[in-house]
C-alpha positions in Angstrom: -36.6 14.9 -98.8 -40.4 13.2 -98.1 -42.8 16.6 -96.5 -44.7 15.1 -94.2 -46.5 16.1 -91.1 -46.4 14.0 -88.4 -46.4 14.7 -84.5 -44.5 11.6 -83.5 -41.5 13.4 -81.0 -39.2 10.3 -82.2 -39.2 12.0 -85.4 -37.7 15.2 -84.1 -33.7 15.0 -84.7 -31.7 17.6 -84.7 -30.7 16.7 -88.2 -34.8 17.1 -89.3 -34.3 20.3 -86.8 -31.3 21.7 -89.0 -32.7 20.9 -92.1 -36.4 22.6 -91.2 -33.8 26.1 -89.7 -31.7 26.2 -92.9 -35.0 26.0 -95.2 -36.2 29.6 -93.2 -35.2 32.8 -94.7 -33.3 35.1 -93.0 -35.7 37.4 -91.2 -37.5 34.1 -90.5 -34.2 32.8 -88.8 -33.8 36.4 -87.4 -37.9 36.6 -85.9 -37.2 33.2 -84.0 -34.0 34.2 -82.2 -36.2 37.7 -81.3 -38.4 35.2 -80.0 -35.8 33.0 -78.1 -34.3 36.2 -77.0 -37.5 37.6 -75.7 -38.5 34.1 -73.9 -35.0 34.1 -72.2 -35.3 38.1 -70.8 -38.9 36.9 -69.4 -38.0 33.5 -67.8 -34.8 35.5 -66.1 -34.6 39.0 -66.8 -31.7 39.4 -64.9 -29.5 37.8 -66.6 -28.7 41.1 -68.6 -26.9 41.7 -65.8 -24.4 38.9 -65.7 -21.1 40.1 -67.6 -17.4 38.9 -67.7 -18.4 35.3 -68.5 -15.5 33.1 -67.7 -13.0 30.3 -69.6 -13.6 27.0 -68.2 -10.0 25.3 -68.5 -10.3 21.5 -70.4 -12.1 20.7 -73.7 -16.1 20.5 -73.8 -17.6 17.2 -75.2 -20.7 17.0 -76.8 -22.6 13.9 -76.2 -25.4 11.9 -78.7 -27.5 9.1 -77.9 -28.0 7.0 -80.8 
């Protein structure tokens, strides 16, 4: 794998994504979801109060543009 820096957003794949997560150690990995967690509670803090999420009958596809 080539290091570079770039700031080109076509660059940005969720395959250079995965491989950039899976290089972090694990209280790295454990620091960003604080930090995901943390941005989610502020953008809707109420959301701690949703419980009993429910099955959605059918099969969920996952669509990628190519």
């Amino acid at each position: 794998m080539n290091a570079t820096l770039t700031h080109d957003r076509t660059e940005e794949t969720i395959e250079a994504k995965t491989l950039w997560f899976r290089s972090l150690n694990l209280q790295e990995r454990m620091e960003i979801l604080c930090a995901f967690t943390e941005l989610l509670l502020m953008t809707n803090p109420k959301i701690v109060e949703q419980m009993n999420a429910e099955h959605i009958d059918g099969r969920v596809l996952v669509l990628k543009a190519v």
